[in-house]
Every structure is written in C-alpha cells, then in structure tokens.
RODO-2510 file (C-alpha; in nm, 4 decimals, decimal comma):
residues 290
     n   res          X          Y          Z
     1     x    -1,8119    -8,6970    -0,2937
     2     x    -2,1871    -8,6497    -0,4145
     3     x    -2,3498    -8,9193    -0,1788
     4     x    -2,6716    -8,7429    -0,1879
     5     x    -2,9900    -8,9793    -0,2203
     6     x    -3,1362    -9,0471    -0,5716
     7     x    -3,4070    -8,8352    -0,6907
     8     x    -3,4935    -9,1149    -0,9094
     9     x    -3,8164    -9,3511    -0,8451
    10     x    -3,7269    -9,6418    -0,6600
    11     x    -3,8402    -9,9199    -0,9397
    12     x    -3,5955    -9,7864    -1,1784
    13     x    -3,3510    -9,8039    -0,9370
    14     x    -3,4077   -10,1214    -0,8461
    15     x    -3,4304   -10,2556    -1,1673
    16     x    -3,0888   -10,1302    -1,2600
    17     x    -2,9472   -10,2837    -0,9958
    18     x    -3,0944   -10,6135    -1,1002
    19     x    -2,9004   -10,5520    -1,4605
    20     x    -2,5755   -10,4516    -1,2457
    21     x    -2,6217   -10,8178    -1,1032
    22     x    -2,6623   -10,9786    -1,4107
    23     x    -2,3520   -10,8081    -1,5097
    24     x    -2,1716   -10,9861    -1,2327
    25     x    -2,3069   -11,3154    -1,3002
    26     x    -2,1819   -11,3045    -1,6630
    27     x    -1,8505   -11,1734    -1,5638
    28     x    -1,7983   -11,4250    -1,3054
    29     x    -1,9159   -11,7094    -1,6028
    30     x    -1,6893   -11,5897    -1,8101
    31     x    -1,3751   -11,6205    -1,5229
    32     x    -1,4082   -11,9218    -1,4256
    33     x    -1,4345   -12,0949    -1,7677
    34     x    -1,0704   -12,0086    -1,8033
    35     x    -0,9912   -12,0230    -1,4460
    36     x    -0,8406   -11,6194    -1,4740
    37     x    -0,8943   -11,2521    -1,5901
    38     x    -0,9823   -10,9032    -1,5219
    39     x    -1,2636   -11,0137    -1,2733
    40     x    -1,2250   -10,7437    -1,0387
    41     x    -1,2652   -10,4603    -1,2804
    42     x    -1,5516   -10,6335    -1,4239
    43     x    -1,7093   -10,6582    -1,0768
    44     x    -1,6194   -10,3121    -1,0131
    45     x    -1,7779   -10,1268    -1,3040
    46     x    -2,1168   -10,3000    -1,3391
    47     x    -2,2908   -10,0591    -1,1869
    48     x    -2,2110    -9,7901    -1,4324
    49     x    -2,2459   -10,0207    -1,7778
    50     x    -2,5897   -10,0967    -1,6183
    51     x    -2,6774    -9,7364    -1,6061
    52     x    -2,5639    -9,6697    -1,9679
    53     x    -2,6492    -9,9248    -2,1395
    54     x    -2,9929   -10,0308    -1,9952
    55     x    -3,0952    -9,6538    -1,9001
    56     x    -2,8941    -9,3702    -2,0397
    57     x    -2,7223    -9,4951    -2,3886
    58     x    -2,9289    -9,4278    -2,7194
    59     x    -2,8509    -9,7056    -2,8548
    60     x    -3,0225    -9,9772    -3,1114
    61     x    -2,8531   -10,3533    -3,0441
    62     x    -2,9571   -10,4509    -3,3751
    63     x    -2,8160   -10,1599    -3,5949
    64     x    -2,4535   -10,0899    -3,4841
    65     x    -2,3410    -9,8733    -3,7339
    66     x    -2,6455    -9,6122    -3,6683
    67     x    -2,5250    -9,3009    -3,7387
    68     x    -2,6932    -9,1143    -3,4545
    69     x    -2,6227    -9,3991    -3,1787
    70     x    -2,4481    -9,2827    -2,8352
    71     x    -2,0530    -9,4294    -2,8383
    72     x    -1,9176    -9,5867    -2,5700
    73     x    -1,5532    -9,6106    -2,5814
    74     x    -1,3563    -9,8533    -2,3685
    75     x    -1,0220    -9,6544    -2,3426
    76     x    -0,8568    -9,9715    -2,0833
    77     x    -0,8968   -10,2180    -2,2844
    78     x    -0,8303   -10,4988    -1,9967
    79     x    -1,2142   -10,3802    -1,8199
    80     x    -1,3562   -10,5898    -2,1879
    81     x    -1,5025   -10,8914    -1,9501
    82     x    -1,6990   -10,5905    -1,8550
    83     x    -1,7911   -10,4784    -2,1561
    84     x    -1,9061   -10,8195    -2,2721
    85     x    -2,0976   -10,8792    -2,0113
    86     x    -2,3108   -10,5676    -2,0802
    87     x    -2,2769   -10,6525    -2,4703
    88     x    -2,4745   -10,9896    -2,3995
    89     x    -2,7336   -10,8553    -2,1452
    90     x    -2,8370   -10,6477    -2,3994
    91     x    -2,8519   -10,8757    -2,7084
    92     x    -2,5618   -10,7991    -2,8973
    93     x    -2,3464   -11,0777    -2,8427
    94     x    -2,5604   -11,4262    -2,7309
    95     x    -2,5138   -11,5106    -2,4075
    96     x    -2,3278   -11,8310    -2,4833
    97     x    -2,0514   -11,6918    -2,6821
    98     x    -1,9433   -11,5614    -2,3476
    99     x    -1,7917   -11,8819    -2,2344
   100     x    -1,5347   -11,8092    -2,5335
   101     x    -1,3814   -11,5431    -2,3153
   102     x    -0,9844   -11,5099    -2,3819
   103     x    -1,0027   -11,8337    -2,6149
   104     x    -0,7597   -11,8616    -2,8973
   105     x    -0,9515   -11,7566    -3,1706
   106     x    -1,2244   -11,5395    -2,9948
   107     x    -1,3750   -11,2373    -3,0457
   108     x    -1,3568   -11,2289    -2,6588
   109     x    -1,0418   -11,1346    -2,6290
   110     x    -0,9531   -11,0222    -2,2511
   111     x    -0,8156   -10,6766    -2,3771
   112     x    -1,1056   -10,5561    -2,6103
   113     x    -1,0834   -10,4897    -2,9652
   114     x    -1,2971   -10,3973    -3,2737
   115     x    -1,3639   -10,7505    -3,3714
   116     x    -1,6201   -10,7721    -3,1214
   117     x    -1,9588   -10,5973    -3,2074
   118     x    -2,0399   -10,3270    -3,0101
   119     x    -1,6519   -10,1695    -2,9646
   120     x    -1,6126    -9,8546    -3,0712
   121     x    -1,2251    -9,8797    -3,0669
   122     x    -0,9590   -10,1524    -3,0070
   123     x    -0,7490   -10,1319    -2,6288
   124     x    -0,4490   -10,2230    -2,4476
   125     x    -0,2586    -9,9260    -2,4674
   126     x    -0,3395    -9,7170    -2,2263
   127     x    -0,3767    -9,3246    -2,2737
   128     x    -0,5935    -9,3461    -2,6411
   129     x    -0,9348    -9,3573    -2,5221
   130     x    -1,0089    -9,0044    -2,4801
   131     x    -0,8287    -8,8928    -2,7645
   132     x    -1,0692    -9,1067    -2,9715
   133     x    -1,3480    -8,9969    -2,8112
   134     x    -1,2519    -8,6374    -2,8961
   135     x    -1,1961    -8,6890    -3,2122
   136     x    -1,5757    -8,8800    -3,2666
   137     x    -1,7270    -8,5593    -3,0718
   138     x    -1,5874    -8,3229    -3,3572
   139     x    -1,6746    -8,5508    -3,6032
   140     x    -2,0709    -8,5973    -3,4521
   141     x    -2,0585    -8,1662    -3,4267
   142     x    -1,9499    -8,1983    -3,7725
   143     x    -2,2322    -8,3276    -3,8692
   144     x    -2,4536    -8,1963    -3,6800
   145     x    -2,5694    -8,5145    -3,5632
   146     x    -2,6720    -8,5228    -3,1581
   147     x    -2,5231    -8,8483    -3,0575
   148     x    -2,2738    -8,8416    -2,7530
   149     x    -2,0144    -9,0560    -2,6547
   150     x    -1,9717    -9,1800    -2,3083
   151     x    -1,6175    -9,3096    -2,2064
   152     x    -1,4029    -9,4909    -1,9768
   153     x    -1,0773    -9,4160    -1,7723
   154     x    -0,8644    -9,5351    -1,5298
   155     x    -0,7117    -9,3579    -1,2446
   156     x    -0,4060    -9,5308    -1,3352
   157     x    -0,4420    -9,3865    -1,6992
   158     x    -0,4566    -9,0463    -1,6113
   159     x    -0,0807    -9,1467    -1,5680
   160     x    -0,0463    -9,0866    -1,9314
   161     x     0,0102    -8,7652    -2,0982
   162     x    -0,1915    -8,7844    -2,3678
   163     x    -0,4739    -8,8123    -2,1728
   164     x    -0,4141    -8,4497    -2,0457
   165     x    -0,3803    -8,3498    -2,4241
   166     x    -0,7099    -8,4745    -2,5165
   167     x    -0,8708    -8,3597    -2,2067
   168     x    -0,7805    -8,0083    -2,2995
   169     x    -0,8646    -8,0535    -2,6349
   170     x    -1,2394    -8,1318    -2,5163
   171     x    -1,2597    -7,8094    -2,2911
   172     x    -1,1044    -7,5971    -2,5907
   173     x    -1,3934    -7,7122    -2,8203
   174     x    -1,6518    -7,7159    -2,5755
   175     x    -1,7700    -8,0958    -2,6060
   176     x    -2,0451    -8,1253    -2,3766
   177     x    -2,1909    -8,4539    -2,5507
   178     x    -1,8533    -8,5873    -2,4028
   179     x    -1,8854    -8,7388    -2,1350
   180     x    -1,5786    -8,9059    -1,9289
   181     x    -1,5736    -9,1624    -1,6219
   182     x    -1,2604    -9,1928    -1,4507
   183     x    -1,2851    -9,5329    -1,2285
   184     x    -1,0743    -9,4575    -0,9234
   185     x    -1,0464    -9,8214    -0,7719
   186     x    -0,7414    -9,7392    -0,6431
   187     x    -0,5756   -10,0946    -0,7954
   188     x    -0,3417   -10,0905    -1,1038
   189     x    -0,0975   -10,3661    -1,1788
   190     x     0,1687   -10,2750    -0,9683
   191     x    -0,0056   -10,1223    -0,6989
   192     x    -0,1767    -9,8310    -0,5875
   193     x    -0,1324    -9,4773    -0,8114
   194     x    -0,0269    -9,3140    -0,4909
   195     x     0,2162    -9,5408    -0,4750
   196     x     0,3041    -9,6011    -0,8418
   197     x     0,2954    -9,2236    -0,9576
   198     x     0,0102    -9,0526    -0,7564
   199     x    -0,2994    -8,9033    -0,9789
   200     x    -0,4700    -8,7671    -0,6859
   201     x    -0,6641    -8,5257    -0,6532
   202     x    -0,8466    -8,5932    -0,9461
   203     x    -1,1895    -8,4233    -0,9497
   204     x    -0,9508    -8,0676    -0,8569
   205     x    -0,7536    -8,1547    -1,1899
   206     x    -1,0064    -8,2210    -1,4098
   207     x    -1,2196    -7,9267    -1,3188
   208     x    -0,8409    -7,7122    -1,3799
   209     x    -0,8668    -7,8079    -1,7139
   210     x    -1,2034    -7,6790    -1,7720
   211     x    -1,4265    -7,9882    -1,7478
   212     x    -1,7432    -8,0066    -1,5479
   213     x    -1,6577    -8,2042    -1,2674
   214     x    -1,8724    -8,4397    -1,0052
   215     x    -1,7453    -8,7112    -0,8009
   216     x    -1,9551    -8,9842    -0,6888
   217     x    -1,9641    -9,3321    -0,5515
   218     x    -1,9215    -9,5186    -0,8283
   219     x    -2,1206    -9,8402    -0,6976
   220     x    -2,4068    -9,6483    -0,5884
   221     x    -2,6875    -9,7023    -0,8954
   222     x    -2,8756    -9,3703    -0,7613
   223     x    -2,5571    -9,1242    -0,7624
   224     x    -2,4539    -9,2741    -1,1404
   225     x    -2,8182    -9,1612    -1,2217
   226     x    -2,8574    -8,8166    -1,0973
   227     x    -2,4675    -8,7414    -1,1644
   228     x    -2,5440    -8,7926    -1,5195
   229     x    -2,8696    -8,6087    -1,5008
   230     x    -2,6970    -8,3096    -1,3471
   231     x    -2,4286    -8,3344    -1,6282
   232     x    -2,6748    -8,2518    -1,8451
   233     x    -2,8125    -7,9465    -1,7583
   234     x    -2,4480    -7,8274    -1,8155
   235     x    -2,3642    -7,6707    -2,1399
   236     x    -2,0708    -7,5537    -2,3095
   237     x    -1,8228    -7,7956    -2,1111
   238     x    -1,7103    -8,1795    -2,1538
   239     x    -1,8047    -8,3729    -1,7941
   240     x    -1,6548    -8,5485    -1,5544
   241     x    -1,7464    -8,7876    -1,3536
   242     x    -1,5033    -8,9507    -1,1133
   243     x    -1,6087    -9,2684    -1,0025
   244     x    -1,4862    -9,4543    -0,6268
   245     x    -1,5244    -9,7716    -0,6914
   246     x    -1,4509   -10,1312    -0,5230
   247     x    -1,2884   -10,3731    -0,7134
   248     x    -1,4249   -10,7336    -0,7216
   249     x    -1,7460   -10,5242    -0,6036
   250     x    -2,0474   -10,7832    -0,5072
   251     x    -1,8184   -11,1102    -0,4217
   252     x    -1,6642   -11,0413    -0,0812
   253     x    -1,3494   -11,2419    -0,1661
   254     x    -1,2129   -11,0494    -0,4106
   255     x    -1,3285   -10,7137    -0,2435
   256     x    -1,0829   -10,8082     0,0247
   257     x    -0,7725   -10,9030    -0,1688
   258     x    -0,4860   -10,7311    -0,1666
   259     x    -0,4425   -10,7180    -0,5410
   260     x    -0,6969   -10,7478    -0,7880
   261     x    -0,5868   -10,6525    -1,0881
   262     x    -0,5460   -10,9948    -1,2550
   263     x    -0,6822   -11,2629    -1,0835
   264     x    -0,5980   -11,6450    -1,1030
   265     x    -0,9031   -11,8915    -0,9375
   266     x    -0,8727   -12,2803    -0,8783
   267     x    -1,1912   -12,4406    -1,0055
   268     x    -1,2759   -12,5456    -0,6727
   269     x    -1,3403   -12,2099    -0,5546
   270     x    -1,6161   -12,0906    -0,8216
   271     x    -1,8977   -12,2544    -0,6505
   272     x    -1,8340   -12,0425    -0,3319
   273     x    -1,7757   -11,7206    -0,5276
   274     x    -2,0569   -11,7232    -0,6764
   275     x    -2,2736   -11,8161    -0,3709
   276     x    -2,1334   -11,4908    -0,2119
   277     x    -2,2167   -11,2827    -0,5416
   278     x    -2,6191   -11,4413    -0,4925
   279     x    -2,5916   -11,4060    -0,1344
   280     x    -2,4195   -11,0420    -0,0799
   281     x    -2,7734   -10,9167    -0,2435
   282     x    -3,1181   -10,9245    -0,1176
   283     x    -3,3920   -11,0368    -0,3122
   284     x    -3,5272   -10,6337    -0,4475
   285     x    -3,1826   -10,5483    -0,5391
   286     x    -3,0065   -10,3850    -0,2298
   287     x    -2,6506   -10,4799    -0,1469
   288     x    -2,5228   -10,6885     0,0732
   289     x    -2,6983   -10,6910     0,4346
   290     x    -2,4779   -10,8989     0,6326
***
C-alpha cells in the first residue's frame, strides 16, 4: 500500500478535504430524511469523488453532453447517495433536491440511474460498469477525442465475470484514458468477500491482466492525488487503483458497525451522528484527533 506523503501543496489538500466533508454532510442529509440507505458507502468514498470531481475531472456542470468531458461511471449503482452528493456540491443538481433521496417519484433513486443528470449509465446490476466504460474508451479513441473516463468498482464486484472480460478487453486495446477504482471496504451485503467468495489479492490480479496497478489508502486525500498523478505518466496501459477504504468513514458510529452495507437510523439518533461527523474533523481539514 502506497502510504507515501503527498507531493501536493498543502492548501489544495486541504481544500479537498473540506469538499470530502461537504460530501459527508450531504450524504448524511440525504439519510436521515428517509431514516435509511447506502450511508456507509457514501461516507466511505467521499474522499475520492472530492478528488475527481473538484480537482481531477474535466468536466463543465452546465454542459453535460460535452463531447470532450471526462466520464465518470458509477458501475454499483447502490454508492448513488454518493454520487449525488458530489452532483450537488458541484452545481448540477441544487442542493435541495437532495432531500428527495429514494422518494417515489425521484430522480434520486438509491441505486443510480440515467434520469439523474450527471450519470453516465444506469446501476444495480453489478458486473456492467467496466464493460461500459470500455466500450466509451473505444468510442472517445474513435474519435480521436482526449476525454477519459474514470470509474467505480467494488471488491465485491470483482465477483463477477464479466468484469474480468472487460478488464482484459482494456489491456488488449491499450486504454490508458481508463482509469478504474476498485473500493475494497471489505463490506458487501452478506458479509465480507473473504468470506462470501474471496477477491483477494486484488492489486496482484489486476496487474496479471495487464493493468497498471497502485494501491492506496483510499481515505487519504494526498495518496488519491499523487496515485492519479503517477497513473499518468503511464502510457499504453488502463490503471488501477485499488482503494482501502472505511465504510461509514468520518462518523465513528457507523465506522464501528458490524455491517454497513444498508443502514436503518431512528430519527433520534441523527443529531448525534452528525455531531460526530463535525466533531471527528478539525477546523483546517485533518481527520479526526481524538
């Protein structure tokens, strides 16, 4: 695991992990208004939509459809709160729309699909993501257009086989403006993979099927920055970037459950969630000091 300090100035960091907190904040508003959902994925991940969307991503909030845009595919659909959450930090969806989340009649739905702007495909079935992906990267060499598309897995995903399909697909064709994140929380719904079906070890299979291969912390802002920077100097080969993450990262509570890969809240216990999301981070960004 790449640990290594960020090369990256401090401000930027900093500021990133401001937008990671905001990111929490929005999931957790969007939880509680139905009492349930996918909060510890959301949680988990906001450090890397942070870093892509408010750093990395070309990407125009206002022109959707722009040809040359960066993609981000969601492959698990269920990580949407997520997605929304990033989606209204950076002015694509308003803010308020978020307390719609997993209404009847929403385009918050809590497994993601193309009805919301911003979503690049439609989830829930696990194992398509990639494939997708794939298939925009030959269309974008196709016409010669430089966009890249940045995309999400599970370690309980890689479960599937046509995940393995696609991902040798990518190192056939040489898709280095591919770019895939594989969040190893070590959660899926009915336990952990090593448990379930074990994926493990991960970075040594991915780099076996020809993919350049890092594995970082996946809640460190820093090591999502240079990882990706690194990734970039590499040509001729999709990346990986394998990400250990914690779910229900930032609200101690759900960090220590058991499960967390649907969870159910009584409304008396938002107040104090949310006081340990505000409290588990010092005032210039750092995590938790206690």
């Amino acid at each position: 695991m790449n640990n290594a300090q960020t090369s990256e100035p401090q401000s930027k960091i900093r500021s990133l992990e401001h937008r990671a907190l905001s990111l929490r904040r929005h999931v957790l508003r969007m939880a509680e208004r139905v009492g349930q959902g996918y909060v510890g994925q959301g949680l988990g991940i906001a450090d890397l939509l942070a870093v892509l969307y408010f750093d990395e991503m070309k990407y125009d909030a206002k022109n959707l459809k722009w040809s040359d845009r960066d993609r981000f595919v969601l492959s698990i659909g269920h990580y949407s709160i997520g997605l929304y959450a990033a989606l209204a930090e950076a002015g694509v969806i308003e803010i308020d729309e978020l307390d719609t989340y997993g209404a009847d009649e929403s385009r918050l739905e809590m497994s993601g699909s193309e009805i919301t702007p911003g979503f690049e495909m439609t989830g829930g079935s696990l194992g398509h993501g990639l494939g997708q992906a794939v298939g925009m990267a030959l269309g974008l060499r196709l016409d010669k257009r430089q966009a890249r598309i940045f995309t999400l897995l599970s370690d309980g995903e890689l479960q599937e086989g046509a995940t393995w399909e696609a991902a040798m697909a990518a190192a056939h064709y040489s898709l280095d403006g591919l770019f895939a994140f594989i969040d190893c929380n070590n959660q899926q719904a009915d336990g952990p993979p090593a448990r379930v079906l074990n994926v493990e070890p991960v970075h040594q299979k991915w780099e076996a099927f020809g993919w350049d291969t890092q594995r970082i912390d996946g809640n460190n802002i820093g090591a999502l920055v240079d990882a990706i920077d690194r990734a970039k100097t590499v040509n001729g080969k999709p990346h990986a970037i394998v990400l250990d993450t914690l779910m229900g990262k930032g609200v101690r509570a759900f960090e220590q459950r058991e499960k967390n890969h649907f969870i159910r809240v009584d409304a008396s216990e938002w107040s104090a969630l949310r006081e340990q999301l505000e409290s588990g981070m010092t005032p210039s960004g750092d995590e938790r000091i206690s």
